[in-house]
Each structure stands twice: as C-alpha cells, then as structure tokens.
C-alpha positions in Angstrom: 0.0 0.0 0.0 1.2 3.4 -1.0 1.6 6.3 1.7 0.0 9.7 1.4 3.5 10.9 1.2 4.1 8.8 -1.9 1.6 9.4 -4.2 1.6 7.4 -8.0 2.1 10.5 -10.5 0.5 9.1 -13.8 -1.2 11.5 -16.3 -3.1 10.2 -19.5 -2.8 11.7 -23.1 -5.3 11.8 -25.4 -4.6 12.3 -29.6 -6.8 11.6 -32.9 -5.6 10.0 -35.4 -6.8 9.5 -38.9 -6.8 7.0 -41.8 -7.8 7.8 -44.9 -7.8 4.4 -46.2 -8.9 0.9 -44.5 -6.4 -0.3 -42.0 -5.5 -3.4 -40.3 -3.1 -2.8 -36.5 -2.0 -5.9 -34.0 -4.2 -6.6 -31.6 -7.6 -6.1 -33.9 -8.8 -9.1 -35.2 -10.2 -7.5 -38.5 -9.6 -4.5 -41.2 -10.5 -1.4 -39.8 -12.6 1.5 -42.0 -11.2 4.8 -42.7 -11.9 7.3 -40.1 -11.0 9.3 -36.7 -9.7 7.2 -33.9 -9.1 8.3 -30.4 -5.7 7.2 -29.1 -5.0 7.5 -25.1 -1.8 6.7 -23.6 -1.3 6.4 -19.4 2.3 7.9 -18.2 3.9 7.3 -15.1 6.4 10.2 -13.8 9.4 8.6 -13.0 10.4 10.2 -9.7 14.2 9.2 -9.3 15.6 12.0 -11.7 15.8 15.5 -11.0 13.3 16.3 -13.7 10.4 15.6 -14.8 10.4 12.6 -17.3 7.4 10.1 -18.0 7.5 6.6 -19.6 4.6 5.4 -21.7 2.6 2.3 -19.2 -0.2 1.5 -21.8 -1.6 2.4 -25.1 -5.2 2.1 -26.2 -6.9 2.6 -29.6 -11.0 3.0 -29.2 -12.2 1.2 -32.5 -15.8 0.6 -33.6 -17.1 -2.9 -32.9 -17.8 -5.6 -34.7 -19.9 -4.6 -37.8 -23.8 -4.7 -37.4 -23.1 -3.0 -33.5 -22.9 0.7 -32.6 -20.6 -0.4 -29.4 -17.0 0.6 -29.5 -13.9 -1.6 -28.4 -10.9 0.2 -26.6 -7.8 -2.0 -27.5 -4.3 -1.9 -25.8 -1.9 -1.5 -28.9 1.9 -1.2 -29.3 2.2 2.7 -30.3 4.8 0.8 -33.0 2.5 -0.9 -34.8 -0.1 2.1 -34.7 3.0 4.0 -36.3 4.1 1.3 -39.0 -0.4 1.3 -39.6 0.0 4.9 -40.1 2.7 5.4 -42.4 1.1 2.6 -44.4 -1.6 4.6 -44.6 -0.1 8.0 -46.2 1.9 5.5 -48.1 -1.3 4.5 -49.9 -2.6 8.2 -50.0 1.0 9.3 -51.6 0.2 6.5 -54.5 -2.8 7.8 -55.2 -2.2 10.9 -55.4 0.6 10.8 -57.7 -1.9 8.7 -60.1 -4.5 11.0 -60.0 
C-alpha cells in the first residue's frame, strides 16, 4: 500500500488519429474503415531524476465494434504498430495521389 507521502504521479494523453484508407493494427482481429480514432496513452512520472520525465505504461486505440453494432472496443496496442499502420496509410494516399 502506498503512503500519502508517496503518491503514484500518472497522467493520460489523449490524440486523434486519422486513416484515410482501410487499415488493419496488431491486436484487432479485422480491417478497420477509414476514419478518426481516439488514441489514449497512461504515463507514469518517474520520480528518481531531477526532472520531470514520463514513460509510456499503456496504449489504447478506441475502434468501432464488430460490424452490425454501434458499441466501441478500446484495444491496448503497441504505439509501434499504430505507427508502421499509419505510415502505411499515407503510403497508400502518396500513391494515389501521384496517379491522380
């Protein structure tokens, strides 16, 4: 158990990303549609260095369920693969571009 005096100092961050073309990211069991996605990411402040530095504890990606539902699923992802998703992404947008 954690003393008053010793307080857990986590903070969460919250982005949007966007594809502009249908997507598929570790962890989702299925191609996701083009669209806004809310990304949240929990840090905890490491508290043994003079300043202030966090490191990353979890990443989740809220994604609609499965087709047919209105629900949304919130996912813990690796912020890698939502990186390596997302340059795929304006990969495919950079090709069709250029053949348009």
């Amino acid at each position: 158990m954690r003393s008053a005096s010793n307080p857990v100092n986590t903070r969460t961050r919250t982005t949007l990303v966007v594809f502009s073309h249908p997507f598929e990211l570790k962890g989702v069991d299925r191609t996701l549609p083009p669209g806004e996605y809310r990304v949240v990411t929990d840090e905890q402040l490491i508290e043994e260095l003079s300043f202030p530095v966090y490191r990353r504890i979890s990443t989740m990606i809220f994604v609609p369920g499965m087709s047919g539902t209105a629900s949304t699923e919130m996912v813990t992802i690796d912020p890698r693969d939502l990186q390596a998703a997302q340059d795929r992404d304006k990969a495919a947008h950079a090709s069709s571009a250029a053949t348009s």
